[in-house]
N, C-alpha and C positions, 0 to 999 in steps of 0.2 A: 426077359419077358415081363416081369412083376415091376421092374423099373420104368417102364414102356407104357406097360395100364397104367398104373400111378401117375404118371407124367400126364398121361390122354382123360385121367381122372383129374388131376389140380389145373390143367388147361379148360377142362368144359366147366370146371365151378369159378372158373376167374373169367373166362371171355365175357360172361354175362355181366356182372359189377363194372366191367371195361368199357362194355359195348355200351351200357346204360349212363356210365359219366361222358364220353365222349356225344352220346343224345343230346345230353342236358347241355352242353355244351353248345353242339349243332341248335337247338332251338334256342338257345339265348343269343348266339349269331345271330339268327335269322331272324327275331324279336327287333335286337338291333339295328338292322338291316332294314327290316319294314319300317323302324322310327325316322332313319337318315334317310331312307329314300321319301316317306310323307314330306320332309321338313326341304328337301331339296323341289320338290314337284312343289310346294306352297312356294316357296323363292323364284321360281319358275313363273308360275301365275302371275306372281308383284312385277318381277323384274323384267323377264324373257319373251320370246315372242312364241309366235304357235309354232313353231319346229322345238324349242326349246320345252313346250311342255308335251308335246306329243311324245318324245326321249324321254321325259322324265316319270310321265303316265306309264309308258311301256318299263321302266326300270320299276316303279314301282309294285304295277303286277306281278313281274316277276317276282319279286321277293317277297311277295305275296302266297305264290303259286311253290314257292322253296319251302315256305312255313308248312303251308298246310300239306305239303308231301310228308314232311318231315313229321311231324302230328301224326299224321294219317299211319306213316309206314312203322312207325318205335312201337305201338302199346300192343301186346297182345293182349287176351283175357286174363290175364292171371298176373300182369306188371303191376295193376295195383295194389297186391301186399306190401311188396317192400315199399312203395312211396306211403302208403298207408302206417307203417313202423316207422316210419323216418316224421312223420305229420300227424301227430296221435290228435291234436286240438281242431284239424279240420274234418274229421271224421265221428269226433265226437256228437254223439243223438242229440241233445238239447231239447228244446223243452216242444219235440216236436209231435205232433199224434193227430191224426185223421178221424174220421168223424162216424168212424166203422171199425168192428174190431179186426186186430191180426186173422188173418188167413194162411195159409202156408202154399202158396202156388209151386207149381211146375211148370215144366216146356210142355207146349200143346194143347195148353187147357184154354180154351175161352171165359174169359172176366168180361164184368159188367164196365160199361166206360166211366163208370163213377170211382173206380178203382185206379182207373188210368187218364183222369182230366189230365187239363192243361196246369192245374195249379199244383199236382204231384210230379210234373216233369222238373228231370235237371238239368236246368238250363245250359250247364257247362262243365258236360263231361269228363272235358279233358283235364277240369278242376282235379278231379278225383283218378286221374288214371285210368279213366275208364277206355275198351277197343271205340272206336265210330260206331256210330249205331249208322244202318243202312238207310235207303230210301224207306222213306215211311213207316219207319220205327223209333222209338222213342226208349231212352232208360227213366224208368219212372222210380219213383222210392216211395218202399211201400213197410211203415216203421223202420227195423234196421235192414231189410232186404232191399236191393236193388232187379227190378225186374225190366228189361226189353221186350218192349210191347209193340207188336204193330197195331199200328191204332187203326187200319181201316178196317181189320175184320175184329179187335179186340184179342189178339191169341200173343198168349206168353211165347215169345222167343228162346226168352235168358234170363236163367234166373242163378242172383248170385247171394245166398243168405250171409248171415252177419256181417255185412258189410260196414255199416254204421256200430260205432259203439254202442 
């Protein structure tokens, strides 16, 4: 029985490391994929006629639509530690400060929108590991916090402290 847990023990702390390189894998396919199918739909255009790029539009959607699954479905909340330990120079603060001082928010508070402009969003969250933010939500950085804001009524969703170096 003790060989059994152990086993079910070094299985659930290895699936994750496994399931996470074969991701990175799968998205750098599909990266791939969306680059060869752009450059065949451009040859298409030069060369081919309209059946030939209608095929080759519809090929490249799709591996369009394979990325952004793929994106969408890997990162939980909490995936970006370890890419975060693996990438210590993109996470690093830099010489960066708002023009208000630190606050310490929470989920459900309502902020003022000067807290959550358009110049504090991140533009590319998946830069950082971060889950999708939903419809009409936004991960904004706020010093080293990172907070999910829905922007139409201004209320903290998610808030994730020391995020930034």
């Amino acid at each position: 029985m003790r060989k059994l847990i152990i086993g079910v023990l070094m299985a659930a702390t290895a699936f994750p490391a496994a399931a996470s390189a074969q991701t990175n894998d799968d998205l750098r396919r599909d990266r791939r994929d969306v680059r060869q199918q752009q450059y065949e739909l451009d040859q298409a255009r030069r060369y081919g006629d309209r059946h030939d790029v209608r095929r080759e539009e519809r090929d490249l959607r799709d591996a369009r639509r394979d990325l952004r699954d793929d994106r969408n479905r890997v990162w939980a909340r909490d995936d970006w530690r370890r890419w975060r330990d693996q990438n210590r120079s993109l996470y690093a603060r830099g010489n960066w400060n708002a023009p208000f001082r630190y606050q310490s928010f929470r989920a459900g508070v309502r902020i003022a929108p000067n807290y959550y402009g358009q110049r504090y969003w991140i533009a590319d969250p998946w830069r950082y590991r971060l889950p999708p933010a939903r419809p009409y939500t936004r991960w904004v950085r706020h010093y080293n916090d990172v907070l999910l804001i829905d922007y139409r009524r201004g209320i903290v969703v998610d808030v994730i402290r020391n995020f930034f170096w």
